[in-house]
C-alpha positions as CSV (number, residue, x, y, z in Angstrom):
1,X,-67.4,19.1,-18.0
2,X,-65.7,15.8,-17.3
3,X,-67.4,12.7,-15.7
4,X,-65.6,9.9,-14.2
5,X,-67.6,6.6,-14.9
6,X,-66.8,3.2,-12.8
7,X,-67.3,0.3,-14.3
8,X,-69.0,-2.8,-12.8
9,X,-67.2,-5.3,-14.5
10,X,-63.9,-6.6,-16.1
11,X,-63.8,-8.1,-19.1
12,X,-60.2,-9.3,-18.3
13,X,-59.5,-10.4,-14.6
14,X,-56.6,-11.8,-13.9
15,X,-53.5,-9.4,-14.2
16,X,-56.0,-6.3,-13.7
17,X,-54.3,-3.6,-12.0
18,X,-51.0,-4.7,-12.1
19,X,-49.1,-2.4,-14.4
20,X,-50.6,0.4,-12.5
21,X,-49.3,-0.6,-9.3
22,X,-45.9,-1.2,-11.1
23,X,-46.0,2.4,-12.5
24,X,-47.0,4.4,-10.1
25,X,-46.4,4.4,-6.2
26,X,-50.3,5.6,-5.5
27,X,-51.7,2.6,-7.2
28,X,-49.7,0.4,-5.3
29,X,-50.6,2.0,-2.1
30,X,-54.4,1.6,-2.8
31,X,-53.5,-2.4,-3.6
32,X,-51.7,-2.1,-0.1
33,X,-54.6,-0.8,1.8
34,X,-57.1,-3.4,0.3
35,X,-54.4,-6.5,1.7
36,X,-54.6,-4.6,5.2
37,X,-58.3,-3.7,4.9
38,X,-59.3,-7.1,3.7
39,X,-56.6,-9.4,5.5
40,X,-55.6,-11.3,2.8
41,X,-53.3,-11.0,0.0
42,X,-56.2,-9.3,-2.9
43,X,-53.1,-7.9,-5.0
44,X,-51.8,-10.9,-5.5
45,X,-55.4,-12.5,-6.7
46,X,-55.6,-9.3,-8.4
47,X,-52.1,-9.9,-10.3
48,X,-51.8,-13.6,-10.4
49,X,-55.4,-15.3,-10.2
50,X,-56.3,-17.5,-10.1
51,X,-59.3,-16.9,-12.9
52,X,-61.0,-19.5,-10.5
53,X,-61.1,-17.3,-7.2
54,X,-61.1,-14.1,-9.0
55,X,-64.7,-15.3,-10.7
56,X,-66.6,-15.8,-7.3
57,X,-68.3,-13.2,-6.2
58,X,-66.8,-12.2,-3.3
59,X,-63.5,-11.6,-4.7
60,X,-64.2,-10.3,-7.9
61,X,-66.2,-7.0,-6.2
62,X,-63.4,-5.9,-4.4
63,X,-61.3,-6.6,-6.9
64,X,-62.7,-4.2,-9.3
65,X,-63.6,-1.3,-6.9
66,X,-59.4,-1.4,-5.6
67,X,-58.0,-1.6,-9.8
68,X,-60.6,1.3,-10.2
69,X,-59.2,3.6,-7.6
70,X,-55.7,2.6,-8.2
71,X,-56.6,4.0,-11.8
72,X,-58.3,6.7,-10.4
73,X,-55.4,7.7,-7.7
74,X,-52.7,7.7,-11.1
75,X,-55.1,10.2,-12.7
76,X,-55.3,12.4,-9.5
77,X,-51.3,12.7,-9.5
78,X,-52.1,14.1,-12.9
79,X,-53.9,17.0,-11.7
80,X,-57.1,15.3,-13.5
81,X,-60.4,16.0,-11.1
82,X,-64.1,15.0,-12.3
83,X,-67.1,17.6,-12.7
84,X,-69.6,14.8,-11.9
85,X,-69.4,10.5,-11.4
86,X,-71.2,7.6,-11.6
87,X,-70.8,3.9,-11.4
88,X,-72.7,1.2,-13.2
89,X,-73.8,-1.8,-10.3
90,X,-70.7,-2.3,-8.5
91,X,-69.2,0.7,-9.7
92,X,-71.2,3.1,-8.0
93,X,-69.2,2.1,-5.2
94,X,-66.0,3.3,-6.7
95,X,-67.6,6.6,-7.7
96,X,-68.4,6.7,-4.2
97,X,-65.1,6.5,-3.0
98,X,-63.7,9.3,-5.6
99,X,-66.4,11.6,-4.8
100,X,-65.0,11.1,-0.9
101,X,-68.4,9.6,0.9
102,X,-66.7,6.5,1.9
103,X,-63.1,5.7,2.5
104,X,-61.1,2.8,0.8
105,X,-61.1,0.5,3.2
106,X,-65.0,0.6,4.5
107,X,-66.2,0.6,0.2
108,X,-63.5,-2.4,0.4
109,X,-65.3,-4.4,2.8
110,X,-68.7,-3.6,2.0
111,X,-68.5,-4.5,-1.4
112,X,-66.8,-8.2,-0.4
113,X,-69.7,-8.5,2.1
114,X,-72.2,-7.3,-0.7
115,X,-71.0,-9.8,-3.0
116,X,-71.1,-12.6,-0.6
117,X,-74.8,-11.4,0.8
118,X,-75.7,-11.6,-2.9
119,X,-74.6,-15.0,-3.7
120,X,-76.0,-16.8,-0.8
121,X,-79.2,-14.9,-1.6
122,X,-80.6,-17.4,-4.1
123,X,-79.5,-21.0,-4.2
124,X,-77.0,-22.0,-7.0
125,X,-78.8,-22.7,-10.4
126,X,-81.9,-21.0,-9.1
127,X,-81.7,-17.6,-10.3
128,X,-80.0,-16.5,-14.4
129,X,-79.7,-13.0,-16.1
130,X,-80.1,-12.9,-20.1
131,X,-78.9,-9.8,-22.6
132,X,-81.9,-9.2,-25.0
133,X,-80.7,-7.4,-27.8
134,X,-82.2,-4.8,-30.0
135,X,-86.0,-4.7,-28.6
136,X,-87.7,-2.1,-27.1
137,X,-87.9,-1.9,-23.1
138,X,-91.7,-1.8,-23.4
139,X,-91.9,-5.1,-25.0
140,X,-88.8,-6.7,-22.9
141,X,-91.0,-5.5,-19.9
142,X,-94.2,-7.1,-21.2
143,X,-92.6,-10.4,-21.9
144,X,-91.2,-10.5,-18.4
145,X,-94.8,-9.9,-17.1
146,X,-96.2,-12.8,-19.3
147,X,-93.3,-15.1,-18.6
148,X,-93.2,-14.7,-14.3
149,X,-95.7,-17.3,-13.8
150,X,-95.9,-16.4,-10.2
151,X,-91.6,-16.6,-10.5
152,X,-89.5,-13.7,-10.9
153,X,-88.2,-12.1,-13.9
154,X,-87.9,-8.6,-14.6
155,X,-85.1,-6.0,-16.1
156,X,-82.0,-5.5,-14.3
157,X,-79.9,-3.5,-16.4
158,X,-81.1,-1.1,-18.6
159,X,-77.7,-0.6,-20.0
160,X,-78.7,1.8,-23.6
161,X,-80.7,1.3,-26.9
162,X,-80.9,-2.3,-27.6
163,X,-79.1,-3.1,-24.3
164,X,-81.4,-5.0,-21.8
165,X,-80.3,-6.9,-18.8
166,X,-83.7,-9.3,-17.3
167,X,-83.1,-11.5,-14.0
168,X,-84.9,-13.5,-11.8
169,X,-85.7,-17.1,-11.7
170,X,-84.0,-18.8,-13.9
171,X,-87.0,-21.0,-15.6
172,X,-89.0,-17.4,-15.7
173,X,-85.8,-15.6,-17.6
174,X,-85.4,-18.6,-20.0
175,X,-89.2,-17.9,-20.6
176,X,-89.0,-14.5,-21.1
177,X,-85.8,-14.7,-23.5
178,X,-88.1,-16.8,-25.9
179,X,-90.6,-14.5,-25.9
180,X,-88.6,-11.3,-26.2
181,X,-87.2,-13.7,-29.7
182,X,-90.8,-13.9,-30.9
183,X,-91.2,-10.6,-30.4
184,X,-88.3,-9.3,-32.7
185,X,-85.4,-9.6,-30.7
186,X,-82.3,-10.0,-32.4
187,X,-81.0,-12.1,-29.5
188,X,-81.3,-13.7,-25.9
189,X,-78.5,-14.2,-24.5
190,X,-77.6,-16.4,-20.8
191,X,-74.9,-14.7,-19.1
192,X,-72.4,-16.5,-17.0
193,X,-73.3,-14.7,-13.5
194,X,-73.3,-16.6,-10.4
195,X,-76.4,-14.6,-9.2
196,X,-79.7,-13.1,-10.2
197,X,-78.3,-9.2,-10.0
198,X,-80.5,-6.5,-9.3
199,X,-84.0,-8.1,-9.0
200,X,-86.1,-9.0,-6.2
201,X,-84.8,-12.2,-5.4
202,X,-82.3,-9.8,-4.0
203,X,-84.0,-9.0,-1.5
204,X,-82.6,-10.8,1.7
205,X,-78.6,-9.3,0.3
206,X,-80.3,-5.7,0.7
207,X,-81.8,-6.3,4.2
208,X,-78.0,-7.5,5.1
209,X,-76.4,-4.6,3.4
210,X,-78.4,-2.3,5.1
211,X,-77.8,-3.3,8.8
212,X,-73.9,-3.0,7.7
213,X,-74.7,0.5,6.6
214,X,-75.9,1.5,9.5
215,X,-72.4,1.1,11.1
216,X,-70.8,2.9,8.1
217,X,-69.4,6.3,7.9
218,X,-70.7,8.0,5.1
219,X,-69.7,12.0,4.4
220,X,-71.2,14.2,1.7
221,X,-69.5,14.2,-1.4
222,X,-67.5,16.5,-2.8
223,X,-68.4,15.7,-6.5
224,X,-72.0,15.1,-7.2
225,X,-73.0,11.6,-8.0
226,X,-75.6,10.3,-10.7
227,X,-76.8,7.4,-8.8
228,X,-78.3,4.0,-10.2
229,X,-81.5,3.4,-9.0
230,X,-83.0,6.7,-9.5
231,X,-80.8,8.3,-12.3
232,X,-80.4,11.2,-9.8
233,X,-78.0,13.6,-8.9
234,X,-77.3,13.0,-5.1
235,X,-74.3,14.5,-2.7
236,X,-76.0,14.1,1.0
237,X,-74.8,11.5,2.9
238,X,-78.0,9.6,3.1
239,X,-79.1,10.0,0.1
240,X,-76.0,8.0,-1.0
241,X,-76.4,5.6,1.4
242,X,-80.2,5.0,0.5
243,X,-79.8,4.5,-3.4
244,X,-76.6,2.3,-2.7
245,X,-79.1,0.0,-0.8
246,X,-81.7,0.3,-3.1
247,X,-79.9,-0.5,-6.1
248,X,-79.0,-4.2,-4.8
249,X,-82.5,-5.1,-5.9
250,X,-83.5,-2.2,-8.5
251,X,-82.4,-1.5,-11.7
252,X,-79.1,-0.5,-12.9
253,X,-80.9,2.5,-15.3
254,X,-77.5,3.3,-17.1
255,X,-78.9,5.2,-19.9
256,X,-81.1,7.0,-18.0
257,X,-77.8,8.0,-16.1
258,X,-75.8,9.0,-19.1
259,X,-78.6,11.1,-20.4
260,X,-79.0,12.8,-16.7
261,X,-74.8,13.5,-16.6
262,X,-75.2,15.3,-20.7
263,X,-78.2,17.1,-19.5
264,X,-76.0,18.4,-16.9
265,X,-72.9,19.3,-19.1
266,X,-71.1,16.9,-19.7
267,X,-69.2,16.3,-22.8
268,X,-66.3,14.1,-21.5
269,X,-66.6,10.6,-20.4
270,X,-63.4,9.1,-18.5
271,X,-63.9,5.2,-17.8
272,X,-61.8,4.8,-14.8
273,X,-61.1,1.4,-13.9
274,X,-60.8,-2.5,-16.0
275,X,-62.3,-2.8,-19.5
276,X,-64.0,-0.3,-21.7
277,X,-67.7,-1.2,-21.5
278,X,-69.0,1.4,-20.4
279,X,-67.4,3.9,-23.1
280,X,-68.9,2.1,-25.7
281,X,-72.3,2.1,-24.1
282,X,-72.0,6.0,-23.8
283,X,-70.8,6.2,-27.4
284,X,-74.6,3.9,-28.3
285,X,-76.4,6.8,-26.1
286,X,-74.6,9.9,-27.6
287,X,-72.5,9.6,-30.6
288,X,-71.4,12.9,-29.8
289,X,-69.8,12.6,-26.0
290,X,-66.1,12.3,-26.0
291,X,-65.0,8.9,-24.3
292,X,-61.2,7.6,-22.9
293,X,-60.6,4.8,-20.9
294,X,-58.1,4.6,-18.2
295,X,-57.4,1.1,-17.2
296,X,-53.2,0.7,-17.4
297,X,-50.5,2.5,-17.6
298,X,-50.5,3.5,-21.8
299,X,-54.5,4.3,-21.3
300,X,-53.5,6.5,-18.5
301,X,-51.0,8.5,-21.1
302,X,-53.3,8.7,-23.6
303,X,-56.3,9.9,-21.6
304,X,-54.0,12.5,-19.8
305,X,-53.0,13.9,-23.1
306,X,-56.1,13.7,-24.9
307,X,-57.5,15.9,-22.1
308,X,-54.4,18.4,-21.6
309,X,-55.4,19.3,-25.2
């Protein structure tokens, strides 16, 4: 079985997208209906940056979720359908969308308003997230609990072995990172995030998102979903629409959702969307899964042919 996996981030933003939509007349549509959907020009911020504007939150969420589908609508035209998807963070939003529980243009605006509920959730300079490196989750956990100090700081993204994400306060996170250090890890590393992700400072972004989703249309899917929050496979409606509001303060369980889409058959990873994160994170899980990435227009050939064969 094939799983389509959506990624969260972009490791390269400016120029994203762009020789899709000069390739293939689908992508550009889907660049199209995000300028209508969003009223203002996101294709070009997409293809021309600034880096500047594409960085803040706001912009850099929708962003990501249109280059996805447009990657995702050149596979279609291939005849190329999933068995199951999943999305890491933001990217559950695009699976979303492929799976057919929300359209374009409502994902599209949700996932601007999300970023922007999540950036004026915690003041500037308040809130960090670190990468702890090669040390078990039981002791990353433990730390984070030693290090609070009546502050936040907890796991965010449990991305695969070694792979930790923590957030929260940022005096609490730079506490923790010393002491997952002590404790054997290899290293702690600050990321350059403009918010605490996926933590309970959170909290006021997911009350916000939530009274939006109210006034959403969401459909069942027509491809089953392994969801973050839970690492569960979902397809109702609601049940999409509940872990998609849970997971702006829970944890991204990543592994945990790799392991649930093998135990369910699949063999073939397809990252749809900018970067290849996530393919390497599945390769660190199971050294065995088959992973492609389809992110431009020579990815896009080579992933179509590696699965025609």
């Amino acid at each position: 079985m094939i799983a389509f996996v959506f990624p969260g981030q972009g490791s390269q933003l400016v120029g994203m997208g762009r020789g899709l939509a000069e390739a293939f007349p689908a992508s550009r549509a889907v660049f199209d209906q995000a300028d209508q959907a969003l009223g203002f020009e996101l294709s070009r911020l997409c293809f021309e940056g600034p880096e500047s504007d594409l960085q803040l939150t706001a912009n850099t969420q929708p962003a990501i979720l249109a280059t996805s589908i447009a990657a995702l609508r050149a596979l279609e035209e291939r005849g190329l359908r999933p068995g199951r998807v999943a999305g890491h963070s933001l990217g559950e939003y695009s699976a979303v969308v492929a799976a057919g529980g929300l359209s374009l243009a409502d994902a599209l605006v949700a996932v601007r308003r999300r970023g922007q509920y999540m950036q004026e959730a915690v003041p500037a300079g308040t809130g960090a997230m670190a990468a702890i490196l090669l040390l078990d989750l039981a002791a990353i956990e433990q730390a984070c609990r030693e290090a609070a100090q009546a502050e936040v700081v907890a796991p965010a993204n449990i991305n695969g072995p070694g792979q930790v994400v923590i957030a929260g306060h940022a005096a609490a996170v730079d506490r923790a990172s010393e002491l997952c250090k002590a404790r054997g890890a290899r290293r702690a590393v600050r990321l350059p995030v403009s918010a605490p992700f996926h933590c309970a400072l959170m909290g006021p972004a997911q009350s916000r998102l939530a009274a939006d989703f109210e006034r959403l249309a969401f459909a069942d899917l027509a491809v089953p979903l392994v969801n973050n929050v839970d690492a569960r496979t979902v397809s109702s409606a609601a049940a999409v629409r509940e872990g998609l509001v849970r997971q702006v303060s829970g944890v991204v369980r990543w592994q945990e959702c790799v392991e649930r889409l093998l135990a369910e058959g699949v063999s073939t990873f397809v990252e749809v969307g900018p970067g290849a994160v996530l393919a390497g994170l599945v390769k660190k899980i199971d050294k065995q899964a088959r992973v492609l990435n389809v992110e431009d227009p020579a990815s896009l050939e080579q992933a179509a042919a590696a699965l025609a064969g």
